[in-house]
N, C-alpha and C positions, 0 to 999 in steps of 0.2 A: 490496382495498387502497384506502384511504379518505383522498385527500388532501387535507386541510383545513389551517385557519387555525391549530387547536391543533396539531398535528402540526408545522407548519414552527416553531411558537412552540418549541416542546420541541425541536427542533433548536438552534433559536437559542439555548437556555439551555442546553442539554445538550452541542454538539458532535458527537454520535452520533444516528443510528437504527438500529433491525435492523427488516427486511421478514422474518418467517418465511415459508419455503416459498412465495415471489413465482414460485418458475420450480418447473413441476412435473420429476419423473426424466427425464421423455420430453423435456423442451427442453435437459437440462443433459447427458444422454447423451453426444451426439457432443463436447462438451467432454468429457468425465470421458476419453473413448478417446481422444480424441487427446493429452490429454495421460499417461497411461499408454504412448500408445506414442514418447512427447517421453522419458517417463524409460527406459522401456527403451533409448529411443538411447543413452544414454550408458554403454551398457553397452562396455568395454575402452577407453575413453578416459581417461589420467592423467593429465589435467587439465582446467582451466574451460576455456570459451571463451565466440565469439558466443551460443550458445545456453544451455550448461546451466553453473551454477554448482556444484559439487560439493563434497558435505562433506568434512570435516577427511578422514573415517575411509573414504573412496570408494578402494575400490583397483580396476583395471582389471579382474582376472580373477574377481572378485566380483559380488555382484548391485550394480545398481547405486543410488548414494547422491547423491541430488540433492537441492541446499536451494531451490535454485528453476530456475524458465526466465526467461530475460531476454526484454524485449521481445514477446511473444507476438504483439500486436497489429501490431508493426509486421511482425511476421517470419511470419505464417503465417494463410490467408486466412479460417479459419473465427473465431478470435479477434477479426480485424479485422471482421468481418460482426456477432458477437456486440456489440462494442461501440458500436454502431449502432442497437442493436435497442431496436425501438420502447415497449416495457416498463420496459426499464431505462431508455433517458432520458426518460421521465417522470416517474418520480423525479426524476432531473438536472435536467431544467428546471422543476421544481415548486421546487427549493431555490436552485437559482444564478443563472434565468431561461432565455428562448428562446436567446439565440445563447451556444452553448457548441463549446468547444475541447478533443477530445483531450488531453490532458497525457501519460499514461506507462503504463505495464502492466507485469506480473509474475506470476508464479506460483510464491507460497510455497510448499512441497509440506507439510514437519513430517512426515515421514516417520515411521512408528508405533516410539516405541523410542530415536530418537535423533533428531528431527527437530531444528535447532538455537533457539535461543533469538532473537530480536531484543530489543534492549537500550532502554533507553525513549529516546524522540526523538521529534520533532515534525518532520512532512514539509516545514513550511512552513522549516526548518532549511536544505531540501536545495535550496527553490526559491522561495522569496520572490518575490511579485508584486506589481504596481501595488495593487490591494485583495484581499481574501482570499475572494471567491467561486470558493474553490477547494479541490475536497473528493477523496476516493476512496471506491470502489466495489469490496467484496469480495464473489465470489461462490463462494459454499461448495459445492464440486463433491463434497463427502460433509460428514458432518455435524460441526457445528463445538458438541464438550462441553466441561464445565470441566474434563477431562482431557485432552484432546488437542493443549495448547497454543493454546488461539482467542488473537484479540486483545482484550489487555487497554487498557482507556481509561478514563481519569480525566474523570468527569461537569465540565463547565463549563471545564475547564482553556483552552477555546480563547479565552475571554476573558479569562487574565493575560499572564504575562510571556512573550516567547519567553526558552528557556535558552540557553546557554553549549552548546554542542555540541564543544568544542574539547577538546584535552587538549594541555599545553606547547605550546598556541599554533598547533596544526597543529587542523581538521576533522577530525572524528574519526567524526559521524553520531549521534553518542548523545552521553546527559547520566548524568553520575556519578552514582553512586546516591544518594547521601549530598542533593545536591542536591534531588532530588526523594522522600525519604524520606519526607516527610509526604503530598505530595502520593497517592503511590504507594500509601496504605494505600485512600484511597476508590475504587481501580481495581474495575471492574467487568468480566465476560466478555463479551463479546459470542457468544452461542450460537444452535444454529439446527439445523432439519434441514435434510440434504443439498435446496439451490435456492434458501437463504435469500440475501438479500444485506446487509450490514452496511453503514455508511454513517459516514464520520470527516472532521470538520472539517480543514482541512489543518493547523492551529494544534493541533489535539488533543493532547495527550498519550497515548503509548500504546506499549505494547511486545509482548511474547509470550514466553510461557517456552518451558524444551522440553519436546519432547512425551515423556510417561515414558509412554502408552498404547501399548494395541495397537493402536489406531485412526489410520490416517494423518489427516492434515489439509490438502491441498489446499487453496488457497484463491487463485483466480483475482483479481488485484487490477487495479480500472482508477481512474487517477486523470484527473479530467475540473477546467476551468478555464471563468469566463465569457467572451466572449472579448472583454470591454472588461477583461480581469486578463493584463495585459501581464508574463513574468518579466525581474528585474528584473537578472539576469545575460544580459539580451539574448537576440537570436535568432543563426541564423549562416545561415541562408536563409530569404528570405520569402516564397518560393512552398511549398516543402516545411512554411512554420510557416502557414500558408492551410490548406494541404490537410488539416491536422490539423482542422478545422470540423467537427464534428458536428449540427451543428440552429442555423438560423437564418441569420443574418450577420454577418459578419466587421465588425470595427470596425478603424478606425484613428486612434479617440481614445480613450485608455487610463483608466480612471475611475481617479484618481488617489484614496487615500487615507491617510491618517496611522494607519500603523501600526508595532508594532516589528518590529523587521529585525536579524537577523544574517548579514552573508554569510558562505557556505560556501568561505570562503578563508582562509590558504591551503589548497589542495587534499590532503585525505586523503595519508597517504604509504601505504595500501591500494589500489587501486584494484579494480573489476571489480565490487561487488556492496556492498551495505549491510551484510553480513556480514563483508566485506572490511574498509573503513572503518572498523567498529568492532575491530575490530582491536588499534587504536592505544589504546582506552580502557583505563585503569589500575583504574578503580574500579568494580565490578559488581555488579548487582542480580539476573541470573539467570547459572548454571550449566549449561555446555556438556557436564557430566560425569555 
């Protein structure tokens, strides 16, 4: 992995990277098993909770159907170690600088067959900051094909407009299809073998269909922020928003920049998960069927 001047340049124009095959099977291992046995937990439980979010079609006495884990990072100590690791934020601070801030984690699963779809949205929608050095980190815990549901991203989208995320005036997490119809024809996959990591500007455009493979899709997501990228929906503790520091030092003067902003109010009438929230959207670009 060769980090130079062209490579951050093609970031900057692009909004995206993929690192093929950055973490070999023997580093992503005890990820892959713990979180197989994250979905097997949710086997006889009828409904979401703190941990798993569960598809439409998840009945208890069935195998079980999970469209992701919440939280990973903050809930379970191998994740939280993993997002640390000294590999992966070098990347990080090759793109956003040395002092960087935890932002969020997840784990998409796209379960092979019915994995659900995510509808196109832009994260910076969900969490707008002081400036926009703030990106995520997907790590392909099996391999990420142009069947299997990867994530789709529109090249350079993170230098126009932010959307509309709304629908009749309520947060909704996603933008109408119709909206982004043109945009959506130049998406590209982001693919890889299982260890790769994918890389999207938080302005990105991007969504995912469902997965119609036999292949599941896993995909371990961590989103990371600089930590002079203050959110602009505030904190609600500031030792607990401290400890989120991954590499470097904390700031407490927020680099202020002129950018566009939608906030995500009012608040979704889904709540629990980004599959929740979209919910509410009327007009769609991928099928859950």
């Amino acid at each position: 992995m060769q980090l130079d001047d062209a490579l951050r340049a093609r970031y900057v124009r692009d909004g995206y990277l993929v690192f093929p095959s950055l973490f070999s099977a023997t580093e992503i291992a005890p990820l892959c098993r713990e979180t197989e046995r994250l979905i097997e937990a949710a086997r006889g439980k009828s409904e979401s909770d703190d941990v798993h979010d569960l598809e439409d079609s998840h009945e208890p006495d069935g195998e079980p159907r999970v469209r992701r884990i919440k939280d990973p990072v903050q809930q379970f100590d191998l994740y939280r170690a993993f997002s640390r690791n000294d590999k992966l934020l070098s990347v990080v601070r090759f793109l956003i600088g040395d002092n960087v801030r935890f932002h969020n984690s997840k784990i998409n699963i796209k379960a092979a067959g019915f994995g659900a779809a995510v509808e196109w949205h832009q994260d910076w929608a969900f969490y707008p900051h002081t400036n926009d050095a703030v990106l995520a980190v997907g790590i392909a815990l099996q391999d990420l094909t142009e069947s299997n549901g990867p994530l789709l991203v529109v090249p350079g989208s993170h230098r126009d407009q932010v959307y509309d995320h709304h629908t009749d005036g309520v947060f909704t997490g996603a933008i109408k299809a119709s909206s982004v119809a043109r945009e959506s024809k130049r998406a590209v996959p982001l693919t890889g073998p299982a260890g790769s990591i994918t890389i999207h500007h938080a302005r990105t455009l991007h969504g995912s269909s469902l997965n119609r493979s036999g292949s599941p899709r896993p995909l371990l997501l961590i989103s990371y922020a600089a930590a002079d990228a203050w959110p602009l929906m505030g904190i609600t503790e500031y030792e607990s928003f401290n400890q989120k520091l991954v590499s470097g030092s904390e700031c407490l003067v927020p680099r202020m920049e002129s950018l566009p902003v939608r906030l995500p109010v009012p608040a979704a009438r889904f709540q629990g998960s980004i599959y929740e929230n979209q919910r509410g959207l009327k007009e769609r670009a991928f099928s859950n069927n």
